[in-house]
Backbone as CSV, one residue per row, in Angstrom:
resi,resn,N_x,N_y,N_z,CA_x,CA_y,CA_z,C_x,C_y,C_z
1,UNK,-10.195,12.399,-15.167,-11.440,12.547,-14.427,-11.833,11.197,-13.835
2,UNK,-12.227,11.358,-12.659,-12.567,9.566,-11.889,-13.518,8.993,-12.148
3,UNK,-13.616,7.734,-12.408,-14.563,6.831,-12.879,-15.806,6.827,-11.713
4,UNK,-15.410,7.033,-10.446,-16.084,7.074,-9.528,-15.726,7.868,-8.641
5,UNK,-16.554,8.863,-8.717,-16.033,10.274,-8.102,-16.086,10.102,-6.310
6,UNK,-15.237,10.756,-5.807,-15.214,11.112,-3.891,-16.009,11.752,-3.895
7,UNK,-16.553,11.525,-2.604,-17.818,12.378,-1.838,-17.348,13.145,-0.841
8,UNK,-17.979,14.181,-0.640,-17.974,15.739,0.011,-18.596,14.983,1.706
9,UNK,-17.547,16.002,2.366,-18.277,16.081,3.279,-19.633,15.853,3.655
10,UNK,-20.595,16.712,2.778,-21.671,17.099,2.911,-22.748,16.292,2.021
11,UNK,-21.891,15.677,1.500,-22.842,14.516,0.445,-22.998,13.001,1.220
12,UNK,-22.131,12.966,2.480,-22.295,11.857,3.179,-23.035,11.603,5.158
13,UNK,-23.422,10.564,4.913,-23.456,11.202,6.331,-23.418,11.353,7.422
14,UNK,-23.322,11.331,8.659,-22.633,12.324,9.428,-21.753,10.986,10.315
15,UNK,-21.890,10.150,10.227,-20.764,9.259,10.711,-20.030,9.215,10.101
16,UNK,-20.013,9.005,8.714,-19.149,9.075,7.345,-18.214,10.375,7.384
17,UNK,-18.671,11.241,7.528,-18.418,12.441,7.561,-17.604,12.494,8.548
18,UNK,-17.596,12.047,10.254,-16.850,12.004,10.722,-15.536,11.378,10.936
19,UNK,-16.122,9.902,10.242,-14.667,9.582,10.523,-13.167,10.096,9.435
20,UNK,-13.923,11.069,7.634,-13.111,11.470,6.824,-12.542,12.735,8.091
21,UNK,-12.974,13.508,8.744,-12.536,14.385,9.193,-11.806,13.996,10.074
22,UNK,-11.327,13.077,10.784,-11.128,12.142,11.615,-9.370,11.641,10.416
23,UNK,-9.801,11.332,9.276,-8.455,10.861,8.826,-8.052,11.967,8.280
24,UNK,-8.858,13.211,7.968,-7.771,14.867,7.554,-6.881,15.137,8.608
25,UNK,-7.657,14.509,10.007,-6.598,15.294,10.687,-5.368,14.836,11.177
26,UNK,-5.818,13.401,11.378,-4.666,12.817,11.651,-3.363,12.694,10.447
27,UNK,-3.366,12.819,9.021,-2.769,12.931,8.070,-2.268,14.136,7.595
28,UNK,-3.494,15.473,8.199,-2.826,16.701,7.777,-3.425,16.765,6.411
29,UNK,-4.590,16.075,6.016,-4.932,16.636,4.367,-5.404,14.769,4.332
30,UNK,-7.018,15.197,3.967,-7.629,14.025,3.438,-7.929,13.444,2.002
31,UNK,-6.787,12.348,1.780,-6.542,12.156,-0.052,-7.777,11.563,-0.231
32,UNK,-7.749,11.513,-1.888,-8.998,11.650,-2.463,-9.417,9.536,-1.854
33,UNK,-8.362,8.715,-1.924,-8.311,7.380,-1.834,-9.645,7.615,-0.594
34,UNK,-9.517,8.272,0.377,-10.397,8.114,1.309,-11.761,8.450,1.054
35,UNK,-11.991,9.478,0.536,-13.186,9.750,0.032,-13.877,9.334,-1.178
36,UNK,-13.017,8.552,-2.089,-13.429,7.801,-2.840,-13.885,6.034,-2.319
37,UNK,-13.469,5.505,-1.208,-13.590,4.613,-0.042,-14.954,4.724,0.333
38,UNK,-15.379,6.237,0.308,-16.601,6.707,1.483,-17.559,6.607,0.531
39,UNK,-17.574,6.518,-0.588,-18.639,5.629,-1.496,-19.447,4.684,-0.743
40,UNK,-18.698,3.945,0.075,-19.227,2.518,0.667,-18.671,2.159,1.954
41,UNK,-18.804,3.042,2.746,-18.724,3.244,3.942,-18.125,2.013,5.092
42,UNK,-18.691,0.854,4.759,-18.673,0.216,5.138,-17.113,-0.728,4.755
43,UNK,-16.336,-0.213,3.340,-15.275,-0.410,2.715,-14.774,0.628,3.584
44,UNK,-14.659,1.470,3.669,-13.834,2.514,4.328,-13.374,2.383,5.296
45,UNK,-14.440,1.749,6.358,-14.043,1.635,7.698,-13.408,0.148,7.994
46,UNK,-13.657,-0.526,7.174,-12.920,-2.152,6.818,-11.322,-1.744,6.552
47,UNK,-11.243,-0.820,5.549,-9.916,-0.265,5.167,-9.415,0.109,6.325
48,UNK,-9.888,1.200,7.124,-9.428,1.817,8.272,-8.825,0.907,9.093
49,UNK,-9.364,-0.271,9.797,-9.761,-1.215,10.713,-8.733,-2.310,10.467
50,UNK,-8.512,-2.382,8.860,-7.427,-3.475,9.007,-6.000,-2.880,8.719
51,UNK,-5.878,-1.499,8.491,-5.011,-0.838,8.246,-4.380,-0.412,9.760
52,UNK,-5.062,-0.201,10.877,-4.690,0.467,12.003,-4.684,-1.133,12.790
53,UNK,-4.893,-2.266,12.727,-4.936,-3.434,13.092,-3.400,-3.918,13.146
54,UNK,-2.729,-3.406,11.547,-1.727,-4.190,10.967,-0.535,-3.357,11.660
55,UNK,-1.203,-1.938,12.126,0.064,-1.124,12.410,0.837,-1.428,13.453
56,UNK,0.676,-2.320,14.683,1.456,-2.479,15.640,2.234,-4.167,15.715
57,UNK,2.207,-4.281,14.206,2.705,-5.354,13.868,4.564,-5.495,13.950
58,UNK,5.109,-6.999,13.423,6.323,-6.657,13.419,7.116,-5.597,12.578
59,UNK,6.323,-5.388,10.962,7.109,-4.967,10.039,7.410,-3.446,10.211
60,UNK,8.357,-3.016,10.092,8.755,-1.416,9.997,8.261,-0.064,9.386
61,UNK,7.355,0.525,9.912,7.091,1.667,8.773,7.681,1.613,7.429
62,UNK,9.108,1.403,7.474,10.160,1.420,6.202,9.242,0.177,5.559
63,UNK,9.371,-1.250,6.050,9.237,-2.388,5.338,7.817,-2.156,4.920
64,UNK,6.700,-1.568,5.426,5.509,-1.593,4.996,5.578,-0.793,3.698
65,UNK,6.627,-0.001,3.623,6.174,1.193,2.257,6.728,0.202,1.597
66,UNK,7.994,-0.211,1.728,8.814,-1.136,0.701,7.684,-1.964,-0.090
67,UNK,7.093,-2.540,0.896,5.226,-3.343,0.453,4.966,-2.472,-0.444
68,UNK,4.326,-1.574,0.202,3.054,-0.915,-0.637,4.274,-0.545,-1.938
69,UNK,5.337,0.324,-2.249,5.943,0.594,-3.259,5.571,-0.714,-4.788
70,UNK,6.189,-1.662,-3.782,6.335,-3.094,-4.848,5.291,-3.157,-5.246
71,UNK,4.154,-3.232,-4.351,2.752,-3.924,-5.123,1.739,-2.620,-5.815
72,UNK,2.187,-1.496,-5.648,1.740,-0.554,-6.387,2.371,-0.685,-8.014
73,UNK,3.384,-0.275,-7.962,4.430,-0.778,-9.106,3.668,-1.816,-9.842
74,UNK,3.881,-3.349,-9.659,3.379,-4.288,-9.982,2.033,-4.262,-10.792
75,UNK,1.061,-3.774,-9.735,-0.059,-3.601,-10.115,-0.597,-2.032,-10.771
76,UNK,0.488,-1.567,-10.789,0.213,-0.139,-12.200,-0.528,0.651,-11.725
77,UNK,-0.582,1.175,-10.005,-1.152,1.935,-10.016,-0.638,3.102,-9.452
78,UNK,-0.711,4.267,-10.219,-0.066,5.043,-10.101,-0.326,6.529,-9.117
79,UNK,-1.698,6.218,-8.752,-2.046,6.596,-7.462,-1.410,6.541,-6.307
80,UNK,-1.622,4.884,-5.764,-0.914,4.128,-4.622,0.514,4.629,-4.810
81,UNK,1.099,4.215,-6.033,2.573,4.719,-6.453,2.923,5.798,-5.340
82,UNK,2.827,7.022,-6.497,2.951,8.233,-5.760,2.448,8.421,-4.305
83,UNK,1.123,7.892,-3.903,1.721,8.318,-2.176,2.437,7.408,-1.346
84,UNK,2.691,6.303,-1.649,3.767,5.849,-1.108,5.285,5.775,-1.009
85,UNK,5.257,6.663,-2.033,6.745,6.667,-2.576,6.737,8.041,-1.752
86,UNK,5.480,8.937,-1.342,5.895,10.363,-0.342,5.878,9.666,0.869
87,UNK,5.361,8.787,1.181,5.266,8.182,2.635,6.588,7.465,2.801
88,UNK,7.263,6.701,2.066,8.319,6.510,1.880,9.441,7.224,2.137
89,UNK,9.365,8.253,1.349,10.585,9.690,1.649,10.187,9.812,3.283
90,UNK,9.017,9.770,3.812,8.738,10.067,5.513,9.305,9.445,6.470
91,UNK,9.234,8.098,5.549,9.509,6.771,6.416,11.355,6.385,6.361
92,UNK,12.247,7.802,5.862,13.119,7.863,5.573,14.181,7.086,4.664
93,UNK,13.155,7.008,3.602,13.656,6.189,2.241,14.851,7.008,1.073
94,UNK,15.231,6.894,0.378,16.227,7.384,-0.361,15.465,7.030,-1.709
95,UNK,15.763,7.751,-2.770,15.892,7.780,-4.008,15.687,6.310,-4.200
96,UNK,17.218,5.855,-4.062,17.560,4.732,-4.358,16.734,3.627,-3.946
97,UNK,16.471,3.559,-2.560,15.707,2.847,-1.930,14.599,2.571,-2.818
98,UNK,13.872,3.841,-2.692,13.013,3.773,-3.626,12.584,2.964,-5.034
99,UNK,13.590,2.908,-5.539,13.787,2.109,-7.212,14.042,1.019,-6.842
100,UNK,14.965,0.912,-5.620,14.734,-0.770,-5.715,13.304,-1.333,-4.932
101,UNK,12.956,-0.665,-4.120,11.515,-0.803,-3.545,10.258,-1.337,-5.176
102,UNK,10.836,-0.181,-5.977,9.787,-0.568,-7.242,9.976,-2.007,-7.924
103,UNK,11.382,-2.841,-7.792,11.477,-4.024,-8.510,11.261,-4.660,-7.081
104,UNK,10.943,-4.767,-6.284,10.776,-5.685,-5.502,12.555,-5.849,-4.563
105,UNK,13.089,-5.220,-4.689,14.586,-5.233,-4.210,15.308,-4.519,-3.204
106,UNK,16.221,-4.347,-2.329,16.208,-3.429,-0.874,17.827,-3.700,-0.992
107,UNK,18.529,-2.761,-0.548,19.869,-3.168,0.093,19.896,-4.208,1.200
108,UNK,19.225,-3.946,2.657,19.460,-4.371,3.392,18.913,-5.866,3.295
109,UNK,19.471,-7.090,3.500,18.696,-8.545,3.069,17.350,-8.548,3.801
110,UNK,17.264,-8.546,4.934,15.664,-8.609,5.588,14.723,-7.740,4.410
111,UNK,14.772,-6.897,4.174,14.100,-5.838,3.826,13.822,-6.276,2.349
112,UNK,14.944,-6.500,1.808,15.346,-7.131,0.274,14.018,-8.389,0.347
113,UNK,14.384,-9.292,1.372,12.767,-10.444,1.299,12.215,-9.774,1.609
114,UNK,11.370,-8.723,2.349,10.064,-8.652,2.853,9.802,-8.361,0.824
115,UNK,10.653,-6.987,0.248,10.167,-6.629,-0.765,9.920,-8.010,-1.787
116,UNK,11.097,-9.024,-1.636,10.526,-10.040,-2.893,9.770,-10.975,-2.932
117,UNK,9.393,-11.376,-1.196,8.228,-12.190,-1.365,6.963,-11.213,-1.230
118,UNK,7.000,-9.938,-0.805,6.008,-9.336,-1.496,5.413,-9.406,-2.837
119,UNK,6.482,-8.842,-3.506,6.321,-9.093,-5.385,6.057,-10.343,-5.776
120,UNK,6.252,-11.433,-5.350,6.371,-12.636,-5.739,4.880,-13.047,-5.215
121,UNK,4.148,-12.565,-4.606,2.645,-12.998,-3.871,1.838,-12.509,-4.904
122,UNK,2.097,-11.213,-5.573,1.592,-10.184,-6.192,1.160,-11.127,-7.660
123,UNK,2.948,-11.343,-8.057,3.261,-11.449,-9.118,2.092,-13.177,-9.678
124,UNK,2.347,-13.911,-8.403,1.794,-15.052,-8.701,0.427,-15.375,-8.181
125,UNK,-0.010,-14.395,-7.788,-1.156,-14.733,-7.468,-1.584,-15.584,-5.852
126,UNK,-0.473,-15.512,-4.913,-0.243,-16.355,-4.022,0.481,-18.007,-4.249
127,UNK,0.643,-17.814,-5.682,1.219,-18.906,-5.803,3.092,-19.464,-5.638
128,UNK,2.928,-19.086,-4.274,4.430,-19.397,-4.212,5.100,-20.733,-4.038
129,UNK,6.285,-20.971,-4.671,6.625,-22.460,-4.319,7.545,-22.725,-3.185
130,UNK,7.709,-23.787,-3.260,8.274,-24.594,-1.943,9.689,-23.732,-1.596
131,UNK,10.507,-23.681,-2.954,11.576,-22.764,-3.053,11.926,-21.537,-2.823
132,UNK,10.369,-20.580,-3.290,10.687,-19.276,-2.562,9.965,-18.811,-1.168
133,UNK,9.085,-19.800,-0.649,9.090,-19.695,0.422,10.148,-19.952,1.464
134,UNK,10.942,-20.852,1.462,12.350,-21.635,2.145,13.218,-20.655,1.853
135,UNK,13.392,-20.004,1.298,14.310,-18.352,0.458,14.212,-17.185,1.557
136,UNK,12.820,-17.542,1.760,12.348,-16.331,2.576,12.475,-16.446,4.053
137,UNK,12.670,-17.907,4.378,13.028,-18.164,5.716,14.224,-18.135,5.599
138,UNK,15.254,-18.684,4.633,16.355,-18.663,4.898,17.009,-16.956,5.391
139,UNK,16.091,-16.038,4.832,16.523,-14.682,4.551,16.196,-14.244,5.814
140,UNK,15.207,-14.830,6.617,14.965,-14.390,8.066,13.574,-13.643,8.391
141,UNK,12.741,-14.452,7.483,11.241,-13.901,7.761,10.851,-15.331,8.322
142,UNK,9.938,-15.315,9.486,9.437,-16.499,10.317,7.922,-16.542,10.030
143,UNK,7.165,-17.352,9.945,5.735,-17.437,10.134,5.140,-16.140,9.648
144,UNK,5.400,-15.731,11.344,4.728,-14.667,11.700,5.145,-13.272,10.001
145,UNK,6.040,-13.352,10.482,6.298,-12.090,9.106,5.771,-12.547,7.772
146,UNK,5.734,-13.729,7.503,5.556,-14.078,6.364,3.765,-13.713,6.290
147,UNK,3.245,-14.163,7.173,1.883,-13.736,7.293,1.241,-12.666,7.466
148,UNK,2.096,-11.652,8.149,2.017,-10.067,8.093,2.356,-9.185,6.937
149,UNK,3.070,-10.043,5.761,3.923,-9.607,4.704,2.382,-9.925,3.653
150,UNK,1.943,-10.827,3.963,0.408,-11.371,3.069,-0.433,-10.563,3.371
151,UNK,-0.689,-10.203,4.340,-1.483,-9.050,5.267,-1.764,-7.527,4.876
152,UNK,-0.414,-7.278,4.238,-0.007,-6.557,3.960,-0.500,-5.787,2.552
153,UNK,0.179,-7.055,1.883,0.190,-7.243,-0.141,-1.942,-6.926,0.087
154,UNK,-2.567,-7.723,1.159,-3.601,-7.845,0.905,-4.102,-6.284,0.797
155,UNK,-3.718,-5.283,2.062,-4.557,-4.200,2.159,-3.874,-3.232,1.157
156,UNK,-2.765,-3.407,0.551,-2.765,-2.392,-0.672,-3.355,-3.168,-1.829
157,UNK,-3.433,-4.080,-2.268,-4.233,-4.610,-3.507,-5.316,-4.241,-3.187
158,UNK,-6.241,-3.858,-2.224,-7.628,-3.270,-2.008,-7.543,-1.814,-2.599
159,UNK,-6.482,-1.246,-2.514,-6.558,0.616,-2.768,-6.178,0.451,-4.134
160,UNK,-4.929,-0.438,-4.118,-4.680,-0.335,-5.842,-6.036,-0.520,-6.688
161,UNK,-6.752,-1.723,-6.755,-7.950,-1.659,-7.075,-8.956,-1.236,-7.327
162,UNK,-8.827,-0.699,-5.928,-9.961,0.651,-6.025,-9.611,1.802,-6.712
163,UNK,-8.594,2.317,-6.925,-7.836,3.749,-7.696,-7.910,3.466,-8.665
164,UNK,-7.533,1.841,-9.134,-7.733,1.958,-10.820,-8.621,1.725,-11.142
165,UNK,-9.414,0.759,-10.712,-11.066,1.265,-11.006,-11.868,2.529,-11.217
166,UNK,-11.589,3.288,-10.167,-11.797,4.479,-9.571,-11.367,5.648,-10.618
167,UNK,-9.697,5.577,-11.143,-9.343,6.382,-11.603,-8.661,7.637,-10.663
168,UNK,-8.675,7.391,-9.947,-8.935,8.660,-8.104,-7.724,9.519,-8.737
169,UNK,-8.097,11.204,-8.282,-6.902,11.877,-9.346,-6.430,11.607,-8.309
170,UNK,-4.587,11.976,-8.238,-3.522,12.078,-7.685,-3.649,12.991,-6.921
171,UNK,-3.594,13.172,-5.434,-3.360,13.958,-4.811,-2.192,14.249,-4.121
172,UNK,-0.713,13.830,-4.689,0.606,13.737,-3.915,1.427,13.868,-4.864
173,UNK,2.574,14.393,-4.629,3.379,14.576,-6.417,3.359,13.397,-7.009
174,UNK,3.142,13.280,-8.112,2.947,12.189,-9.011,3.948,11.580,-9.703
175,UNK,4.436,10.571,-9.222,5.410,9.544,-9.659,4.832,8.393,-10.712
176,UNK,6.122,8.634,-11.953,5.312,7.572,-13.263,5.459,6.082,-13.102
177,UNK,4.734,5.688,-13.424,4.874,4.159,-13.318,6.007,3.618,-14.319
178,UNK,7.337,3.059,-14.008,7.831,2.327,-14.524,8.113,0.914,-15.431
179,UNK,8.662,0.168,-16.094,8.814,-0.663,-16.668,9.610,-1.219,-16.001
180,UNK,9.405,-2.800,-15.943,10.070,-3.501,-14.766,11.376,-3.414,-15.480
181,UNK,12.445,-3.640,-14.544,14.067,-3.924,-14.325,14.341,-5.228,-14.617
């Protein structure tokens, strides 16, 4: 049961209201993450805003889930988990992909850094050193990615947060949180 329950349509209002109807449709089904967001309206549309900001960025649909996978994982939440790991399967991920997405790990090397200096931002708090930043250039992330990759870690640590705070039930098949590799 959620620590902080989503609001109804009808319990919010009517700008609020529009823009949840506004993300049912474009998604095809409005998860609870959003309406638990609409608590504070003003979080919601911040969420929205830097989420649709980030989208015409360099990183790949693929590389963004690879993100969100890792830092869900990481940060135990098993909310974020599970819908990214379905957005993932969308974003034409594999099984496999998948598991290594959860340790921070990718077949392909680009992809392999976006996921480990993801985890590694997560893991340390932004505290990365001289070494695994230079890792990450060597691997072929520039500036720019590296800063879109921060960008990134940032707007799912906002949902992770909020869900586990929140508690927000699962609205997507529910994938368990693992023990790191």
């Amino acid at each position: 049961m959620p620590r902080i329950h989503p609001v109804t349509l009808a319990q919010t209002d009517a700008k609020t209201a529009a823009t949840l109807k506004a993300v049912g449709a474009k998604l095809g089904m409005l998860p609870n993450l959003f309406t638990t967001l609409a608590q504070a309206p003003a979080a919601l549309n911040g969420y929205l805003q830097f989420s649709e900001a980030l989208r015409p960025g360099r990183l790949t649909p693929r590389q963004r889930e690879i993100i969100a996978i890792a830092v869900a994982q990481e940060n135990a939440c098993g909310y974020c988990l599970s819908a990214h790991v379905a957005m993932g399967r969308g974003a034409g991920m594999s099984s496999e992909d998948i598991d290594q997405a959860r340790h921070g790990r990718a077949q392909d090397a680009q992809e392999g850094a976006v996921a480990d200096l993801a985890l590694r931002i997560v893991q340390s708090r932004a505290e990365i050193s001289d070494t695994a930043l230079a890792a990450a250039r060597q691997a072929g992330l520039d500036d720019g990615l590296i800063i879109e990759i921060i960008a990134h870690v940032a707007l799912n640590v906002l949902t992770n947060y909020v869900n586990r705070i929140a508690d927000t039930d699962v609205d997507f098949p529910v994938i368990e949180l693992s023990s790191a590799a």
